[in-house]
N, CA, C and O atoms as a GROMACS GRO file, in nm:
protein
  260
    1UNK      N    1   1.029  -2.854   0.328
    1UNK     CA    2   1.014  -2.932   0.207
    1UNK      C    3   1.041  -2.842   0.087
    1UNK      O    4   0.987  -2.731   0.078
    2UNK      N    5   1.124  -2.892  -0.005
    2UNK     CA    6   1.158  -2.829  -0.130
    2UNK      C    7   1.104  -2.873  -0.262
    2UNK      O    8   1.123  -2.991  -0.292
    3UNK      N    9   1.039  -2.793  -0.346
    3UNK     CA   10   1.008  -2.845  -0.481
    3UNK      C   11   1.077  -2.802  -0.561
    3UNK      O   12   1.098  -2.681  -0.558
    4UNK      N   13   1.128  -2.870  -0.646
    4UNK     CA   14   1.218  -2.841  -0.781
    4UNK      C   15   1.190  -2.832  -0.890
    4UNK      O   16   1.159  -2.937  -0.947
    5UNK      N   17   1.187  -2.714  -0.962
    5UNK     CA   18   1.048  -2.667  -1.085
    5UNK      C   19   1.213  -2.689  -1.241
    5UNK      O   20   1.336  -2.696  -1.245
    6UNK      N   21   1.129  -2.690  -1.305
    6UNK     CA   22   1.221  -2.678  -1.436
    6UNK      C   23   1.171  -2.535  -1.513
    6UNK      O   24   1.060  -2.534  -1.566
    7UNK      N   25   1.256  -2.418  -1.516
    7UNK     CA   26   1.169  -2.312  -1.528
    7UNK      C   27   1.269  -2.297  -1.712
    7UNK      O   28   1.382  -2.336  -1.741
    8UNK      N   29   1.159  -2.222  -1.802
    8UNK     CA   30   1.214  -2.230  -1.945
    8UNK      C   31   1.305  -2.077  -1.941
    8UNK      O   32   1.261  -1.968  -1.905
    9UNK      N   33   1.412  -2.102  -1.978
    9UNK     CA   34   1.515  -1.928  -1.988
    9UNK      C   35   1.473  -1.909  -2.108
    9UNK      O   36   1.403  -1.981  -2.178
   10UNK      N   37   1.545  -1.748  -2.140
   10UNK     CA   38   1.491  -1.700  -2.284
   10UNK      C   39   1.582  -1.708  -2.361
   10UNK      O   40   1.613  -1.607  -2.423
   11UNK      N   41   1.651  -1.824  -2.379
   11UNK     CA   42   1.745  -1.949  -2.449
   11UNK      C   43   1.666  -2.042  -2.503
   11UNK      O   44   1.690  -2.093  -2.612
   12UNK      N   45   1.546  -2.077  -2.418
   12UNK     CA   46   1.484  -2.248  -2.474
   12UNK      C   47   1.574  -2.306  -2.385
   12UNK      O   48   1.610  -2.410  -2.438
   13UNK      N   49   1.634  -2.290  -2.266
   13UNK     CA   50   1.696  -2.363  -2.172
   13UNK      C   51   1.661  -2.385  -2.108
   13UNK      O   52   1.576  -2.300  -2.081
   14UNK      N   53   1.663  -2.498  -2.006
   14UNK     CA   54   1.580  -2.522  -1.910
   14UNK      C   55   1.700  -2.517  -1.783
   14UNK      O   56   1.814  -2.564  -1.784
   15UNK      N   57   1.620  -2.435  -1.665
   15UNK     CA   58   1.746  -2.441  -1.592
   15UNK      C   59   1.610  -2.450  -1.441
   15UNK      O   60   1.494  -2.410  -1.431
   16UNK      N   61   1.708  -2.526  -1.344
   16UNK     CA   62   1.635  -2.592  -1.238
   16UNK      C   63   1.664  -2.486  -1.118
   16UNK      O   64   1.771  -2.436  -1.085
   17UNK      N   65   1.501  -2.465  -1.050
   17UNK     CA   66   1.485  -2.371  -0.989
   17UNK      C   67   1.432  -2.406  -0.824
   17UNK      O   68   1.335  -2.481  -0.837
   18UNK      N   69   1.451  -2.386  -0.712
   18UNK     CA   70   1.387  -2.455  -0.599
   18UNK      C   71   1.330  -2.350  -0.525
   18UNK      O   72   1.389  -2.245  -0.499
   19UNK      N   73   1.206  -2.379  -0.489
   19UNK     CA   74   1.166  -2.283  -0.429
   19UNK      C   75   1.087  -2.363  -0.320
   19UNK      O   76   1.051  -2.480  -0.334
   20UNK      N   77   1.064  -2.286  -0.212
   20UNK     CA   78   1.053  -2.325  -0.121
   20UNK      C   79   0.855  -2.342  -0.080
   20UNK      O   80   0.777  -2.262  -0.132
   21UNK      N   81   0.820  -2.417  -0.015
   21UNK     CA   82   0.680  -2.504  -0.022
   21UNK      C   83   0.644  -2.400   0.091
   21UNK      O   84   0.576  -2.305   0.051
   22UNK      N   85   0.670  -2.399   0.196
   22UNK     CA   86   0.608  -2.344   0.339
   22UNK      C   87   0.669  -2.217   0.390
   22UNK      O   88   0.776  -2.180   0.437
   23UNK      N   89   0.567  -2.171   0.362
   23UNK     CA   90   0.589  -2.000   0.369
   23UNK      C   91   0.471  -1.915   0.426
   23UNK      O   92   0.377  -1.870   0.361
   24UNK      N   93   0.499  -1.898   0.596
   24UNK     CA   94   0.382  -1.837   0.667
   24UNK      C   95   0.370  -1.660   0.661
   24UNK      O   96   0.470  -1.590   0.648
   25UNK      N   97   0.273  -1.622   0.669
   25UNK     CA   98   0.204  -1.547   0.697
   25UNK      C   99   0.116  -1.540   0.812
   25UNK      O  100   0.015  -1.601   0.848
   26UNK      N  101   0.200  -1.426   0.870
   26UNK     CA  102   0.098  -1.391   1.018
   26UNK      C  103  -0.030  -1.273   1.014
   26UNK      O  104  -0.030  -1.150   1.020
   27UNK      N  105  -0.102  -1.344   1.004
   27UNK     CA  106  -0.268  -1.271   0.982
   27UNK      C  107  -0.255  -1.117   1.049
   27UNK      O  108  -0.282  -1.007   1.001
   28UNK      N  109  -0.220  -1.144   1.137
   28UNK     CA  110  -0.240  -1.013   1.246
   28UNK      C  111  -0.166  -0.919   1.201
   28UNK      O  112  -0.219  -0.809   1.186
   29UNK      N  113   0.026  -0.940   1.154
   29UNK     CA  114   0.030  -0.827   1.097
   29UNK      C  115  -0.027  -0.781   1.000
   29UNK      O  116  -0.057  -0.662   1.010
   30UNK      N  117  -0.060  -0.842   0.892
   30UNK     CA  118  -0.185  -0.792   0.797
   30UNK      C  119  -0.272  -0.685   0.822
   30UNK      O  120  -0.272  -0.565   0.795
   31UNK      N  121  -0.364  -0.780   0.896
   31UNK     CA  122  -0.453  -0.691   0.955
   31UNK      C  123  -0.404  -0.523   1.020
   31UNK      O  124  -0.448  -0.412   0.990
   32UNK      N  125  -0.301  -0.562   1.112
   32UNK     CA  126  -0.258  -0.387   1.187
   32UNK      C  127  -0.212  -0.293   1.059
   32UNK      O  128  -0.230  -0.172   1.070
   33UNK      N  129  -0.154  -0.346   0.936
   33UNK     CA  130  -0.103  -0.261   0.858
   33UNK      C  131  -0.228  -0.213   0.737
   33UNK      O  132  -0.229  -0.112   0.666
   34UNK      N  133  -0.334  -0.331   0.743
   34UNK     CA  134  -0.465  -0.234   0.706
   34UNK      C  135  -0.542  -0.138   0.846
   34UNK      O  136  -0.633  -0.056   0.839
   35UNK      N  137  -0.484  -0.175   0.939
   35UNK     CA  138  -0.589  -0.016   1.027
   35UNK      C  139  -0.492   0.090   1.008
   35UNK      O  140  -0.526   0.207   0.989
   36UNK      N  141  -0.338   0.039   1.015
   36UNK     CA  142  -0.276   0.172   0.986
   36UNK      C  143  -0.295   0.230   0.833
   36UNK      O  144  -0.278   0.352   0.827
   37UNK      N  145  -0.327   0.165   0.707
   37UNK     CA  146  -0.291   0.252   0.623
   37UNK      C  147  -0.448   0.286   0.616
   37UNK      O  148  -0.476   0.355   0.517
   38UNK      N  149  -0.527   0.262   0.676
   38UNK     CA  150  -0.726   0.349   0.664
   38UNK      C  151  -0.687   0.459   0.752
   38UNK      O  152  -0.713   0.574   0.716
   39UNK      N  153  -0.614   0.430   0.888
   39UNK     CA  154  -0.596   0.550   1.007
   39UNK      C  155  -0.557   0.665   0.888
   39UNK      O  156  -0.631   0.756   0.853
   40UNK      N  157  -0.424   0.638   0.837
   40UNK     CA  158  -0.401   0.750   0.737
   40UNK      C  159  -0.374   0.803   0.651
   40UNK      O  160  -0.300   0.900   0.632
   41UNK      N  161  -0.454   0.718   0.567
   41UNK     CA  162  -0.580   0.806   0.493
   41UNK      C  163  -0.684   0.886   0.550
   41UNK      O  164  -0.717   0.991   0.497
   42UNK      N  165  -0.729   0.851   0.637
   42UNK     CA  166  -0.871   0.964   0.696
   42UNK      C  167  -0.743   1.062   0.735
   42UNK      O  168  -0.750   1.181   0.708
   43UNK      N  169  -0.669   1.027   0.775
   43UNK     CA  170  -0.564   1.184   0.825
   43UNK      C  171  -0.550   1.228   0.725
   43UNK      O  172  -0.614   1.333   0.720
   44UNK      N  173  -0.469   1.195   0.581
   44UNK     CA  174  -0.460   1.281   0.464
   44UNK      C  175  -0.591   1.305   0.401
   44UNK      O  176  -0.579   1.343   0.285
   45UNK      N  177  -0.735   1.292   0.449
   45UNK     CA  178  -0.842   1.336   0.352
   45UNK      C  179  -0.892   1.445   0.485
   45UNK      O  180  -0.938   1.555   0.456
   46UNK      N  181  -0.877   1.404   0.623
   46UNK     CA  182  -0.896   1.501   0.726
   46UNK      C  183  -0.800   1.606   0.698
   46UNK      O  184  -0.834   1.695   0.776
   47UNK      N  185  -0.711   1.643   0.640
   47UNK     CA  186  -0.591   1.742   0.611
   47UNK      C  187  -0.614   1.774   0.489
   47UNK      O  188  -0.563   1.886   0.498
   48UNK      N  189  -0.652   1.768   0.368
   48UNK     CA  190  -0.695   1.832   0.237
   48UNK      C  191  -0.844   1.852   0.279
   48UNK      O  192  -0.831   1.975   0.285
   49UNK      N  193  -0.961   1.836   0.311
   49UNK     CA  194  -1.068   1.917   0.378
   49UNK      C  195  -1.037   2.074   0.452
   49UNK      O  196  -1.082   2.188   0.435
   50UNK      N  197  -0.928   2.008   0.548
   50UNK     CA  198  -0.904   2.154   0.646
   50UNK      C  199  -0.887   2.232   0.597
   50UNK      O  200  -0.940   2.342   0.612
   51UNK      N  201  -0.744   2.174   0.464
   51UNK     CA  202  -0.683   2.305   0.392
   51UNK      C  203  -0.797   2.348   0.299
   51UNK      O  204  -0.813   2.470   0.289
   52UNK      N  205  -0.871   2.274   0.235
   52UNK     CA  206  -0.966   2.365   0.130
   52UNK      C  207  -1.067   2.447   0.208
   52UNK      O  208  -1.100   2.559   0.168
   53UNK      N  209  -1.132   2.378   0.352
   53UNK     CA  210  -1.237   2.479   0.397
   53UNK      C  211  -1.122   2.580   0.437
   53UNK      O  212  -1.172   2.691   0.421
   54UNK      N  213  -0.976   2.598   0.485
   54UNK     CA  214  -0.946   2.715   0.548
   54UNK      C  215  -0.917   2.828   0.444
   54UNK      O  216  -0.920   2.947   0.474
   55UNK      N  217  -0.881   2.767   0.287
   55UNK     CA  218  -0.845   2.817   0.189
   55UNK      C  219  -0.978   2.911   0.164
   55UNK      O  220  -0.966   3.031   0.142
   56UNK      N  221  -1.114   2.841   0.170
   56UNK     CA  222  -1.245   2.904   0.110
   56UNK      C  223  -1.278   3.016   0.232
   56UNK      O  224  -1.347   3.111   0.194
   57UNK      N  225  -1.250   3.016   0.332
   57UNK     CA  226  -1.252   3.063   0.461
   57UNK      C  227  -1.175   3.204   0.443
   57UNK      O  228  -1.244   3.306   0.452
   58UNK      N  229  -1.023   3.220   0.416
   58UNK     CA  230  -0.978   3.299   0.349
   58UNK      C  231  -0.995   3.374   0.266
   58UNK      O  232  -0.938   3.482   0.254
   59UNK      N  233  -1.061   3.336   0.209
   59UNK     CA  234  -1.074   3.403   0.074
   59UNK      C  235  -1.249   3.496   0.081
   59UNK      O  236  -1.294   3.598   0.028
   60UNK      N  237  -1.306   3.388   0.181
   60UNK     CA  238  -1.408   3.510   0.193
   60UNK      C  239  -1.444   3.575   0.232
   60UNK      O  240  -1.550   3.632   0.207
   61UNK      N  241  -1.316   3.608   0.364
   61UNK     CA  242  -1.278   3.720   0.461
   61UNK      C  243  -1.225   3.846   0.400
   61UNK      O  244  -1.230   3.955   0.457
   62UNK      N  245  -1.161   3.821   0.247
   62UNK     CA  246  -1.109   3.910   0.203
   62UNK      C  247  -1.231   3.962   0.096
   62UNK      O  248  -1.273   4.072   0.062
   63UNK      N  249  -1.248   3.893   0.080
   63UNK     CA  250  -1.409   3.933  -0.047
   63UNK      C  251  -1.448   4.004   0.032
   63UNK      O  252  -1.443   4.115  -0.021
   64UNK      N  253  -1.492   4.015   0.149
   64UNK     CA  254  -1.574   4.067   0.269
   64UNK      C  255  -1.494   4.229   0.284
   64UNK      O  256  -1.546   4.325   0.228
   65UNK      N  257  -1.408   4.240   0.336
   65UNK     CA  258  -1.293   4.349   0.329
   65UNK      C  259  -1.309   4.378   0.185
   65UNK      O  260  -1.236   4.461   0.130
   0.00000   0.00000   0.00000
């Protein structure tokens, strides 16, 4: 099913636009592409942790020396 909108141009013209009524969305991919983008993130906040404890780790091996 099609609806036919009268949309205003930046003329003051009116020019006829159709856009379409039924338009699905599948839940599930949704959903998998929020566990993938939480999965990684905890990987990029699990990977700036590592590097700062290995950075502080470093550094106080050499303080030590």
């Amino acid at each position: 099913m099609q609806i036919k909108n009268l949309v205003k141009s930046s003329k003051n013209n009116f020019i006829k636009k159709e856009f379409q009524e039924e338009k699905k969305v599948d839940i599930n991919i949704l959903l998998n592409r929020v566990k993938i983008e939480k999965k990684d993130a905890i990987k990029k906040n699990f990977l700036i942790t590592a590097g700062a404890l290995g950075t502080l780790a470093i550094t106080g091996i050499i303080t030590i020396l």
